[in-house]
Every structure is written in C-alpha cells, then in structure tokens.
Backbone as CSV, one residue per row, in Angstrom:
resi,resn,N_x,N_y,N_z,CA_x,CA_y,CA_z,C_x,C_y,C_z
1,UNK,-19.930,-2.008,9.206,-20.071,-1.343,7.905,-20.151,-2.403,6.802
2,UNK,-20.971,-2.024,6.026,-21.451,-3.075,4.716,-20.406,-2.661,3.767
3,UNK,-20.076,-3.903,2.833,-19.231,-3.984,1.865,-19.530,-2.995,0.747
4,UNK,-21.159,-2.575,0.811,-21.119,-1.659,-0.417,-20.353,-0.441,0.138
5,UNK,-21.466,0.109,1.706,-20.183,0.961,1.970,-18.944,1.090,2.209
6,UNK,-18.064,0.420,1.868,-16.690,0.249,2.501,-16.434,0.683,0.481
7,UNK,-17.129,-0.089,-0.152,-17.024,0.522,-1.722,-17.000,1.938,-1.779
8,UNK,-18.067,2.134,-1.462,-18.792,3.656,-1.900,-17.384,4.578,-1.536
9,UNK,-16.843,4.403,-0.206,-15.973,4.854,0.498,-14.880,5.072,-0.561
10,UNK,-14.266,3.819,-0.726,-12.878,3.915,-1.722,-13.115,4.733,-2.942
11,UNK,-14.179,4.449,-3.694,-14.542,5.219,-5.285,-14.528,6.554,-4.698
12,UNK,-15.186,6.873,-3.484,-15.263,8.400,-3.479,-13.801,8.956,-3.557
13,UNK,-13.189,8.449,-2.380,-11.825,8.459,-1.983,-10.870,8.769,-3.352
14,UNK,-11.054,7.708,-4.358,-10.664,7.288,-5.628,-10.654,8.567,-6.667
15,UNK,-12.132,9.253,-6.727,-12.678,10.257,-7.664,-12.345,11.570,-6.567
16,UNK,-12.219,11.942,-5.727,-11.444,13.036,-4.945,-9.844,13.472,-4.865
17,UNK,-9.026,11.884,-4.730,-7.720,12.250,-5.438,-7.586,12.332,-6.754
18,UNK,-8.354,11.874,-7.617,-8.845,12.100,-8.980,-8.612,13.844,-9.846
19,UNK,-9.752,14.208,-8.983,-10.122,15.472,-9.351,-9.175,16.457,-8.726
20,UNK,-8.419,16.238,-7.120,-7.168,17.043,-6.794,-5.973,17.045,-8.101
21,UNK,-5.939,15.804,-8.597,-4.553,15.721,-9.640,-4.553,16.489,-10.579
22,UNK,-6.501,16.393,-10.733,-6.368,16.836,-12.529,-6.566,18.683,-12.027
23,UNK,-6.846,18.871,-10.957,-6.813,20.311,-10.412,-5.522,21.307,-10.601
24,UNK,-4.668,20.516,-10.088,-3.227,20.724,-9.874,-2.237,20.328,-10.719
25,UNK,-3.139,19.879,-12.186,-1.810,19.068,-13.568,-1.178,20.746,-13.643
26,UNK,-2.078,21.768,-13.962,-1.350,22.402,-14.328,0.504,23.151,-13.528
27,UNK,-0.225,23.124,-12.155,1.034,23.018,-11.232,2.458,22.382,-11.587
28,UNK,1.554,21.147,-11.171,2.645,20.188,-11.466,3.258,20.108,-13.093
29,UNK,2.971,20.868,-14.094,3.372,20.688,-15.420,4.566,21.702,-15.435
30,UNK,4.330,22.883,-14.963,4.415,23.868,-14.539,6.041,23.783,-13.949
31,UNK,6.217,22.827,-12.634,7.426,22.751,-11.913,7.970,21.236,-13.151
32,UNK,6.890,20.973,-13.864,8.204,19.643,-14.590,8.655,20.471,-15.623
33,UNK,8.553,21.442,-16.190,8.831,22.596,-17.483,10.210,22.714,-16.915
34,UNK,9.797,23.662,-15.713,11.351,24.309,-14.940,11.996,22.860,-14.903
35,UNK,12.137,21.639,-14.298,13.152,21.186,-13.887,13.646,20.330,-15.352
36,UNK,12.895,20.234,-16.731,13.476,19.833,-17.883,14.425,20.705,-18.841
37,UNK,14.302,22.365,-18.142,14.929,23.262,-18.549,14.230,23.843,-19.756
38,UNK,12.927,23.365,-19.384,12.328,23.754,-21.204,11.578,25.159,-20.662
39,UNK,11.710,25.940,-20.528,11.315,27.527,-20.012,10.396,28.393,-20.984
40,UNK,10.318,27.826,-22.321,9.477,28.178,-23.255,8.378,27.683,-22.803
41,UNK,8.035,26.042,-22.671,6.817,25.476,-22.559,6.399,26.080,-20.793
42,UNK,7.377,26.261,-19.971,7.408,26.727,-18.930,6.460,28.378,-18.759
43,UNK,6.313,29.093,-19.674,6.158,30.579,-19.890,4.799,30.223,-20.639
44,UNK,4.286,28.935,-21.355,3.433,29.111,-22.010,2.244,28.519,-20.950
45,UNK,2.499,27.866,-20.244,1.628,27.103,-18.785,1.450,28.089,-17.587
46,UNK,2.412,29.425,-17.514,1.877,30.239,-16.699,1.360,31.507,-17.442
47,UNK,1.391,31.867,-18.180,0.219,32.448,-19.126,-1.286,32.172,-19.444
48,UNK,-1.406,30.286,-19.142,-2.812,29.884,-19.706,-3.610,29.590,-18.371
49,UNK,-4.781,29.688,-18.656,-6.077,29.905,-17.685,-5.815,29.074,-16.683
50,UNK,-5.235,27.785,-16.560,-4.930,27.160,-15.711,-4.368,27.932,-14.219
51,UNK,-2.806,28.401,-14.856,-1.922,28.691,-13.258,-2.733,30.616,-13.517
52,UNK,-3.988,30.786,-13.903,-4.661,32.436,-13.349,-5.440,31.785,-12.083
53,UNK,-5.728,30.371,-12.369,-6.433,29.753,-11.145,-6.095,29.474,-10.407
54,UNK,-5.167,28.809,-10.232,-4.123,28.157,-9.525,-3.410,28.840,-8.501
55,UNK,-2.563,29.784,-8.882,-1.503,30.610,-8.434,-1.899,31.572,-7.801
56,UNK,-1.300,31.748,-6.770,-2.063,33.270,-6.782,-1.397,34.370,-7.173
57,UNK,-1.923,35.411,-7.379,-0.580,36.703,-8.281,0.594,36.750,-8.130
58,UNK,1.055,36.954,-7.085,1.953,37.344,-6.987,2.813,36.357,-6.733
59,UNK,3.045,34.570,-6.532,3.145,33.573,-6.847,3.612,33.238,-8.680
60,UNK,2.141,33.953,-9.037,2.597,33.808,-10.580,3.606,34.347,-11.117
61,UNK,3.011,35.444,-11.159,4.364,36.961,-10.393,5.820,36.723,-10.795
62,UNK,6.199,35.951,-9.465,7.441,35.480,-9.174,7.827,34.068,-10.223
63,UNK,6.973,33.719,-10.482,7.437,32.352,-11.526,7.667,32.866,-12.885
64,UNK,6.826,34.251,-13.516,7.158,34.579,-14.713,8.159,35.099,-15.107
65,UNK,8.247,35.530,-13.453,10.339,36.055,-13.605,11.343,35.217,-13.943
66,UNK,11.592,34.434,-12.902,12.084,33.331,-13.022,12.163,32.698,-14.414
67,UNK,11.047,32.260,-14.832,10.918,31.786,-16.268,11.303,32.993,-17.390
68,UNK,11.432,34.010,-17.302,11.964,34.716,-18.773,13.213,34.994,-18.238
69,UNK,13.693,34.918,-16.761,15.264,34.769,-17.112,15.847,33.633,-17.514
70,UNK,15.214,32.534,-17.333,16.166,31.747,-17.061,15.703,31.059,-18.776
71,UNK,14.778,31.784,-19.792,14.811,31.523,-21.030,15.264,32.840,-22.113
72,UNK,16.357,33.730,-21.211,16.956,34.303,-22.041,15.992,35.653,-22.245
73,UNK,14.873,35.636,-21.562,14.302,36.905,-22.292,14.433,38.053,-21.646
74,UNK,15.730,38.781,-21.852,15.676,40.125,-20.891,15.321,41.238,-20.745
75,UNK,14.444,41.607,-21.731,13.238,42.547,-21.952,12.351,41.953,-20.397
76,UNK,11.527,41.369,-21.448,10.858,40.600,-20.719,11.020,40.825,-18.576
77,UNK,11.947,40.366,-18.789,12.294,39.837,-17.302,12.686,41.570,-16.583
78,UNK,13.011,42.240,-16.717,13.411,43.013,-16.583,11.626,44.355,-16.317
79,UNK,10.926,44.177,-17.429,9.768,44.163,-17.331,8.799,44.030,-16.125
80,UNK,9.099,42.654,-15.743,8.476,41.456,-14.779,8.877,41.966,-13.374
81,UNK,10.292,42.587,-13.491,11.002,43.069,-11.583,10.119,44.226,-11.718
82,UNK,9.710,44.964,-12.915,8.687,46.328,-12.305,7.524,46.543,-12.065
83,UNK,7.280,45.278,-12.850,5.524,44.832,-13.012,5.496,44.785,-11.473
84,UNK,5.915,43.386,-10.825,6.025,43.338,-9.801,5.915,44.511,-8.475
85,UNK,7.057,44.993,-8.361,7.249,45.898,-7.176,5.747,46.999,-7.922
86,UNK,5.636,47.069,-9.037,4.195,48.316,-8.690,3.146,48.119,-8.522
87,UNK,2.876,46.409,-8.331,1.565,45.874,-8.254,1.138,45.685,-6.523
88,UNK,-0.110,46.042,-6.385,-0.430,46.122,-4.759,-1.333,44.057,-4.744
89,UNK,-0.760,43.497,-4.506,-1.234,42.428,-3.959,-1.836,42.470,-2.806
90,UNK,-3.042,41.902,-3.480,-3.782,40.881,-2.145,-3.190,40.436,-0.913
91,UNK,-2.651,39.403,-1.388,-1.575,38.853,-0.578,-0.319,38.552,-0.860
92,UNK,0.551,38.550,0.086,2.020,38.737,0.120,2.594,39.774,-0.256
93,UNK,3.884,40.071,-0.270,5.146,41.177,0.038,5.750,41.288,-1.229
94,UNK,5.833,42.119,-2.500,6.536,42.195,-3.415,8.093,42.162,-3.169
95,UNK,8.221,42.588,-2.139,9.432,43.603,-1.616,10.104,41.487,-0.707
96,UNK,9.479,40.476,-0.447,10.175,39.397,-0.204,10.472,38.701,-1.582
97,UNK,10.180,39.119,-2.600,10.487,37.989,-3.955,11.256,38.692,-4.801
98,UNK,11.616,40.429,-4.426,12.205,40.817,-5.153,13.665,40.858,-4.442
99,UNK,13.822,40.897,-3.157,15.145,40.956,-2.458,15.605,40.036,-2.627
100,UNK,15.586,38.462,-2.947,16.724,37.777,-2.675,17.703,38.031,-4.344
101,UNK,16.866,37.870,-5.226,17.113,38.164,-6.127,18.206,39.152,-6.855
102,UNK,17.651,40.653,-5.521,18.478,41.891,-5.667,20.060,41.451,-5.056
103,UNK,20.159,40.110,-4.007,21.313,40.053,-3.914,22.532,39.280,-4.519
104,UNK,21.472,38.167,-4.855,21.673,37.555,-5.916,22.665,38.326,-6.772
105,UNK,22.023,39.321,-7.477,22.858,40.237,-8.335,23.910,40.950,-8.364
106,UNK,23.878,41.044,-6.794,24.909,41.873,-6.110,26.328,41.130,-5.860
107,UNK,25.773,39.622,-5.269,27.204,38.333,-5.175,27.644,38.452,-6.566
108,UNK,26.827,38.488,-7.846,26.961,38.288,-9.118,28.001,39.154,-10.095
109,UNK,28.006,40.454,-9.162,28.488,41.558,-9.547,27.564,42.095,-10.722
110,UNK,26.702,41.608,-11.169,25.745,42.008,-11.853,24.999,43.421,-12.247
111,UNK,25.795,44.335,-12.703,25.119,45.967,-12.205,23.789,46.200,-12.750
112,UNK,23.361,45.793,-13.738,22.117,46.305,-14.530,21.191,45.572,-13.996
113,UNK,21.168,44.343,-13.652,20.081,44.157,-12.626,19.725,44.344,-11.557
114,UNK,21.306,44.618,-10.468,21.356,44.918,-9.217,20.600,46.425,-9.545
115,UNK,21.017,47.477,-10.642,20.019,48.206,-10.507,18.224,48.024,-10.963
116,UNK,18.398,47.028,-11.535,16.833,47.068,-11.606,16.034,46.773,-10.243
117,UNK,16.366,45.797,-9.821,15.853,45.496,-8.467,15.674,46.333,-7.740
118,UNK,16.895,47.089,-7.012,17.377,48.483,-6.358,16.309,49.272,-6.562
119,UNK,15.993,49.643,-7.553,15.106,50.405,-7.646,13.399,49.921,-7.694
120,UNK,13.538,48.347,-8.302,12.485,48.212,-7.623,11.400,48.216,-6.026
121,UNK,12.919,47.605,-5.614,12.851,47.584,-3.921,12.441,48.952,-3.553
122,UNK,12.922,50.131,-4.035,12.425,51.718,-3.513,11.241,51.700,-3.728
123,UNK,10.824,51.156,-4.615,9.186,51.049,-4.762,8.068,50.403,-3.983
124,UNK,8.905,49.312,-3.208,7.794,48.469,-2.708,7.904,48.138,-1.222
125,UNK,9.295,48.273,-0.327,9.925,47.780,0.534,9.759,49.271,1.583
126,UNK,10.100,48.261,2.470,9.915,49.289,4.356,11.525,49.658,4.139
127,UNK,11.654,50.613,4.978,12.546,51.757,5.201,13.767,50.388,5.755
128,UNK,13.393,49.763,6.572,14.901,49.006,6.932,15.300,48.116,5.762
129,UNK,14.455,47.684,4.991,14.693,46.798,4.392,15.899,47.873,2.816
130,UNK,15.161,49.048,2.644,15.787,49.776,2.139,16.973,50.260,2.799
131,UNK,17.362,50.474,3.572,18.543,51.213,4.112,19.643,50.011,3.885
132,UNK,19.346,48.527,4.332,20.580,47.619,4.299,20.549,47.536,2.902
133,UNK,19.648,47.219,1.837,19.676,47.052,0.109,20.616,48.033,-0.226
134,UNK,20.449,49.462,0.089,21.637,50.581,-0.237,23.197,50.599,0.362
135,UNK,22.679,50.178,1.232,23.858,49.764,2.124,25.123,48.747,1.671
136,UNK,25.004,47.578,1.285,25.178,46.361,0.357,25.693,46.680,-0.750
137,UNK,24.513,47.567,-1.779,25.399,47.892,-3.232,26.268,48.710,-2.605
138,UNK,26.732,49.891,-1.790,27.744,50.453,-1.906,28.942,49.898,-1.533
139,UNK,28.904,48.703,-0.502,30.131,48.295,0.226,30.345,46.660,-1.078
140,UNK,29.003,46.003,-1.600,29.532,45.014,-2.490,29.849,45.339,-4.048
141,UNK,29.302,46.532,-4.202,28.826,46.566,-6.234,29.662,47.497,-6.107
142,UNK,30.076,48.439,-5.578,30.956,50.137,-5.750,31.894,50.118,-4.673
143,UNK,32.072,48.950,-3.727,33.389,48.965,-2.775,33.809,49.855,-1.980
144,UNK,32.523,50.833,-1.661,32.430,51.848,-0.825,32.964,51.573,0.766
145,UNK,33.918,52.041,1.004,34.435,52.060,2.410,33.595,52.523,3.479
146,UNK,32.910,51.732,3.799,32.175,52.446,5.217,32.525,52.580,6.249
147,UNK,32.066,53.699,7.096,32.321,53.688,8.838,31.626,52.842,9.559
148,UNK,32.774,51.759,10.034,32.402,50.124,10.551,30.707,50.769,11.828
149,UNK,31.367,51.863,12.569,30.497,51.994,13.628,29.317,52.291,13.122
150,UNK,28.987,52.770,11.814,27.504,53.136,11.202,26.720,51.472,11.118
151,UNK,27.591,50.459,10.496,27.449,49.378,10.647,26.736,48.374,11.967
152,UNK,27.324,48.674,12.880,26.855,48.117,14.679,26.439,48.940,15.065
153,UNK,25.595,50.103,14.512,24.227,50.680,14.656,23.185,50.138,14.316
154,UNK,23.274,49.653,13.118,22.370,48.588,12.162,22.368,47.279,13.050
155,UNK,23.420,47.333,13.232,23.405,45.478,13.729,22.591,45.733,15.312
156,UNK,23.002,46.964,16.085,21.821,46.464,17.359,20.786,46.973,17.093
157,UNK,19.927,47.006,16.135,18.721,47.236,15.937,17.972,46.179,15.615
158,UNK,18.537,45.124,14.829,18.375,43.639,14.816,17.602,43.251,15.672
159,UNK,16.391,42.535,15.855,16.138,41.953,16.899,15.821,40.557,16.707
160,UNK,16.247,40.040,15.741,16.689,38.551,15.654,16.649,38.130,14.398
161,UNK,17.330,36.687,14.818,18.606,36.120,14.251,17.679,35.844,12.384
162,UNK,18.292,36.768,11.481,17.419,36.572,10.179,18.327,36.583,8.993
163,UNK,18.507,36.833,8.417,19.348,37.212,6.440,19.873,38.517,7.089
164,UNK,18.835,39.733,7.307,19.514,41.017,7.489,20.479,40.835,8.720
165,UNK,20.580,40.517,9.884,21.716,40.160,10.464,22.623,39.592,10.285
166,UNK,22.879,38.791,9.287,23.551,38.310,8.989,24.484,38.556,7.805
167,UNK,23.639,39.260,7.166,23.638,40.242,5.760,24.648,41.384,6.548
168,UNK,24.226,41.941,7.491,24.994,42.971,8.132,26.113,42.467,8.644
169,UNK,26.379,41.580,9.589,28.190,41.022,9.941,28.591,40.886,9.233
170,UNK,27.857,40.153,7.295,28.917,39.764,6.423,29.321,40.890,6.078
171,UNK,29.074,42.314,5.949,29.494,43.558,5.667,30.500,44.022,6.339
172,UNK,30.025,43.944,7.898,30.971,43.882,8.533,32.696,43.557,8.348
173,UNK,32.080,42.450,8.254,33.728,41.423,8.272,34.075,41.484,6.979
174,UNK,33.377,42.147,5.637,34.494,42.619,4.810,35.406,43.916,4.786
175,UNK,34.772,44.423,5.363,35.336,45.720,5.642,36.119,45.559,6.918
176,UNK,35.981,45.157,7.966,37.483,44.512,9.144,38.404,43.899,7.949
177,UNK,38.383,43.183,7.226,39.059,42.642,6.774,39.984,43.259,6.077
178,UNK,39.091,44.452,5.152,39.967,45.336,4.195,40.910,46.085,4.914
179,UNK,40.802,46.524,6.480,41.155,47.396,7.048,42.135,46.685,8.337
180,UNK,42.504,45.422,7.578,43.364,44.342,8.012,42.990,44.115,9.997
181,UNK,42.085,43.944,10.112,41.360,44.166,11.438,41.168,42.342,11.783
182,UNK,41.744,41.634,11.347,41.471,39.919,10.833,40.720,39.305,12.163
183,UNK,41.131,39.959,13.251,39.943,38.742,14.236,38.788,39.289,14.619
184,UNK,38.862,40.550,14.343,36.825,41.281,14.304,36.450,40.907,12.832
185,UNK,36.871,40.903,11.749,36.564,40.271,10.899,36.031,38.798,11.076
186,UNK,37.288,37.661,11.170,36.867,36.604,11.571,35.349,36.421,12.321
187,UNK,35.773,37.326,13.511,34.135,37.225,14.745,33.269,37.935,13.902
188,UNK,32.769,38.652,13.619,32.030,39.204,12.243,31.106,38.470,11.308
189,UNK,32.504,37.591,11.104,32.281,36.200,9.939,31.095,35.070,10.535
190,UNK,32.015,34.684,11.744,31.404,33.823,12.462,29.754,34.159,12.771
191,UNK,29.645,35.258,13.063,28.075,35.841,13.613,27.277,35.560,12.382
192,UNK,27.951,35.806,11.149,26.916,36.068,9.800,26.426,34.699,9.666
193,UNK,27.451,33.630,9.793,27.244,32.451,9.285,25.935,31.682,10.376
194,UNK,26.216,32.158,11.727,25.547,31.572,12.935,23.740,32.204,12.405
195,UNK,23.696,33.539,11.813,22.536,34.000,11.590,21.934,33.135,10.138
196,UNK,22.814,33.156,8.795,22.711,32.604,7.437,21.596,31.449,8.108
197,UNK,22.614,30.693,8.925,21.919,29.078,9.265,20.816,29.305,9.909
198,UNK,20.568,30.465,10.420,18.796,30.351,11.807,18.044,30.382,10.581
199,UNK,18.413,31.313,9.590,17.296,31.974,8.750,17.440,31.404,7.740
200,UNK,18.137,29.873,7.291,18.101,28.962,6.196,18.771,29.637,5.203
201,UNK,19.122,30.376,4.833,19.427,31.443,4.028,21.090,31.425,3.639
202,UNK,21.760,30.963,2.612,23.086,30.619,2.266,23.758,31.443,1.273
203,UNK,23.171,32.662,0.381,23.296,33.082,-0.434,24.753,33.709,0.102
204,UNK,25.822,34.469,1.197,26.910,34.682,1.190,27.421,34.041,2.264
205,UNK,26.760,32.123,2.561,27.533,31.472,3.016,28.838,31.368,3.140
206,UNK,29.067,30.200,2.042,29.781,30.083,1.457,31.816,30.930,1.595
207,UNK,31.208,32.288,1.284,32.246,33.122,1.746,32.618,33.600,2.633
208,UNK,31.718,33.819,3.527,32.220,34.098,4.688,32.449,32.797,5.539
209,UNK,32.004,31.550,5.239,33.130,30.386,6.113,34.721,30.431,5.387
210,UNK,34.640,30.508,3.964,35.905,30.494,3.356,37.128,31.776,4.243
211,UNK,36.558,32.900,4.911,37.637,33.811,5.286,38.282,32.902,6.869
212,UNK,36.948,32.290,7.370,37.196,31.585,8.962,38.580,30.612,8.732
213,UNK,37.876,29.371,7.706,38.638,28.082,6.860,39.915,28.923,6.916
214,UNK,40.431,29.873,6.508,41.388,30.525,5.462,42.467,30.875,6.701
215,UNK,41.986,31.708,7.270,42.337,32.641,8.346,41.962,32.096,9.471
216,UNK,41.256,31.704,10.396,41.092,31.162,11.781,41.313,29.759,12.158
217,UNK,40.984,29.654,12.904,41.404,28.212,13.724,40.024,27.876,14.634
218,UNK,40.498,26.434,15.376,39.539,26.138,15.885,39.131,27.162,16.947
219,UNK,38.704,27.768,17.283,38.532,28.741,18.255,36.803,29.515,18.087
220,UNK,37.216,29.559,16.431,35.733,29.837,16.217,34.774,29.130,15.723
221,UNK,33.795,29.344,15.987,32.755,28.022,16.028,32.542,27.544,14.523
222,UNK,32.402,28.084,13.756,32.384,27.296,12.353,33.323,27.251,11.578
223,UNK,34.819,27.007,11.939,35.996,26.680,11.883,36.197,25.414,11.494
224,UNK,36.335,24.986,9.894,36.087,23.291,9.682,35.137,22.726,9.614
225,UNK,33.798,23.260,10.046,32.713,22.364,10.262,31.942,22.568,8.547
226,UNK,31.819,21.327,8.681,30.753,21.019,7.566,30.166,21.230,6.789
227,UNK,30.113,21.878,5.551,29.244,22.406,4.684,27.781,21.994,4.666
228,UNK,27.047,23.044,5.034,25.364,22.738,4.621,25.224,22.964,3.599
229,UNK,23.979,22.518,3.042,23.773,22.484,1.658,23.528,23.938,1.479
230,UNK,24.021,24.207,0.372,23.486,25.390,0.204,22.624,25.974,-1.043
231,UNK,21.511,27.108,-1.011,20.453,27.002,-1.780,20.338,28.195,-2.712
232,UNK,21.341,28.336,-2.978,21.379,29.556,-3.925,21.073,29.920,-5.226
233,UNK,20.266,28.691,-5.753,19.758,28.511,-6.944,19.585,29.190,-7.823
234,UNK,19.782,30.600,-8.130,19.882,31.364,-9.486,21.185,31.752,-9.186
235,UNK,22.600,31.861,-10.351,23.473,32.617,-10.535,23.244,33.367,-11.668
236,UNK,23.657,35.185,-11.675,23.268,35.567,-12.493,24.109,35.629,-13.789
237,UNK,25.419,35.437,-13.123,26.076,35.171,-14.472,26.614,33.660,-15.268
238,UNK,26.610,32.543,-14.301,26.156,31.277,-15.341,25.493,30.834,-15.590
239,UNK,24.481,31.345,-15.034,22.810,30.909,-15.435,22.120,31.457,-16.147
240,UNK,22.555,33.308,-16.658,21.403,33.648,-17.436,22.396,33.698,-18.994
241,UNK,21.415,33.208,-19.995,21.275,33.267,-21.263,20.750,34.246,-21.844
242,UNK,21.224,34.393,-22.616,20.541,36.053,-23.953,19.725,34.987,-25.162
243,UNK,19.974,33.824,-24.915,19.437,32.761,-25.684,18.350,31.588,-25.158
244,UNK,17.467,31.183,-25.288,16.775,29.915,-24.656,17.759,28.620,-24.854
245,UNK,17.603,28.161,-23.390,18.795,27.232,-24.012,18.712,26.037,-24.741
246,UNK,17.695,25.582,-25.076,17.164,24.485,-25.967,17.472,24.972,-27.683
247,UNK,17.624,26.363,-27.997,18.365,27.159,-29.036,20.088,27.292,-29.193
248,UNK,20.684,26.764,-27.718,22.069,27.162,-28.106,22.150,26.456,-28.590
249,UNK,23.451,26.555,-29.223,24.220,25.628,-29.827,25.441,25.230,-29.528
C-alpha cells in the first residue's frame, strides 16, 4: 500500500470520527447537563431538534422525566408519567421506564407519586406486572396485612430469577417478620437478595440484607457478605426539589 493511501485512509478515518462526535454533541451535552446538575440547560437540549434525532421517543420520553424532576418542576413531571404510559411507541415498553420509578416512590413512602405512576402502570403494563405493582402499595404504602399463602402463589409462578421475584420474597419476609415468623422471614430475605443480584437490580437491597445482618447468622448465605454497589439513583424524597437547584439558596 502507497503512502498516499495509507493517507487517504487516516483523513477518512479522521473525518468519520469527526462527523460521529459532532452527530452525537448533542447526546453527549445532554448526559454533561445531568451530571453538572444544571437540569434547566438539561430540559432545553432535549426539547431542541437535536435529541428529536437522536433519541428515540420514548428514550426521550424517559429523560424529560427525569429532567423536570430532578429541576423541581412538578407539574411538569407529573405530566411526563402520563404523557408517557398513553403514548403507543414504536419501540420499547412504557410500562419498563415507568416501574422502577413507581417503586422508587413506594421505598420513598412517597404517596402522590406512587399514585401517579400506579395509575400510570394501569394504563400501559401486562396483568402480572399489574397485580405485583398493587400488591406492593398495599403491603409497602398502606401496610396492608396480607395472606402470606396468596404471596407463594405469586412466587411459583415466577419463572426466573428477576426484580419481580425478588420484589415478591421481599414482601414476603416483611410480612414473616411482622407476624414474628423470623427464620421464614430471614429465608425470604435471603431469596430476594439472591434474585435483586441475578437481575442487577438493588432498589430494596439494601434492606432486606439489613434484617439477615440484624437477625441471622452465618447460616444464610448473604449473612456479612459484602455490599454491592448499589444503583438506586433517584430518591424521591432527598432528591426532589419544588425548586431548581442552581435557584436554592
């Protein structure tokens, strides 16, 4: 190969990552907004012609949420969970960007959003996915005493290891617990946490190792062991503002 071509090669090379960067500034402007906390300039980059190209809906979707909560606007955002669940996308699941969220709200004790979601989810979500969402607010948001065995009906229907299985033992094992039942609780515990970790998913980590830590011994398998990181990245009550926070004071 000749030196011009070995040129020609690199410039192309050169003007192709070129034109990917300047493709994708808006992206990338986009995730530097969110991580400077500036959520205004953040809201004004997914509004402009750029991320209509970029993103795809329901992608955008999910970022405009994100961005008017986390700049205080609760009109807005609140808006955005209904926009959402009533819009029929192309592609992807309304009913996956609005659930973590809905539980989010629920660890949060959060009622006015746990009902917004809630009801968004009736709008957009499959019948199982609805039955555990109802399920959840009554035993986490209203402390509804359930019949454990309605519970390990749900759980052998499971057919692998995901959030909703795991979502379901942690139910479980609060309710053994309330009903001072401490080592089906514990085992309960243990199952949720063994599922949390298949399905990456940490949002009621956290607590259910704290009952094992608290109450069990080495016996059960995540007894002491190690904290994974965990990814729970929106809290709804120290994280959301009625204010932008570049405005507090």
């Amino acid at each position: 190969m000749s030196a011009a071509s070995i040129i020609i090669i690199i410039c192309g090379g050169v003007a192709w990552f070129t034109y990917r960067r300047i493709k994708q500034f808006p992206i990338i402007a986009i995730q530097g907004a969110f991580q400077r906390a500036d959520y205004q300039h953040a809201l004004e980059l997914l509004n402009g012609a750029g991320a209509e190209k970029l993103l795809s809906p329901l992608e955008k979707d999910r970022l405009l949420m994100k961005a008017y909560f986390m700049a205080g606007k609760k009109n807005e955002f609140l808006e955005q969970i209904a926009k959402i669940a009533h819009t029929q996308y192309k592609k992807g699941d309304p009913a996956s960007v609005l659930e973590p969220w809905y539980y989010h709200s629920l660890r949060c004790k959060h009622t006015e959003f746990a009902n917004a979601y809630q009801q968004a989810l009736h709008a957009c979500a499959d019948e199982q996915t609805l039955q555990i969402a109802d399920l959840a607010y009554q035993i986490l948001l209203e402390n509804s005493l359930h019949d454990i065995t309605a519970l390990d009906e749900y759980i052998c229907k499971i057919r692998s290891a995901d959030f909703h299985a795991g979502l379901l033992y942690y139910l479980k094992g609060k309710l053994c617990f309330h009903e001072n039942a401490i080592e089906e609780a514990l085992h309960a515990f243990d199952n949720a946490l063994f599922n949390f970790e298949t399905a990456e998913s940490y949002l009621f980590y956290d607590d259910a190792k704290q009952y094992i830590d608290t109450y069990g011994n080495s016996s059960y398998l995540h007894y002491g062991k190690a904290d994974v990181a965990l990814h729970t990245d929106i809290d709804m009550v120290e994280r959301y503002r009625m204010v932008p926070k570049k405005d507090a004071k």
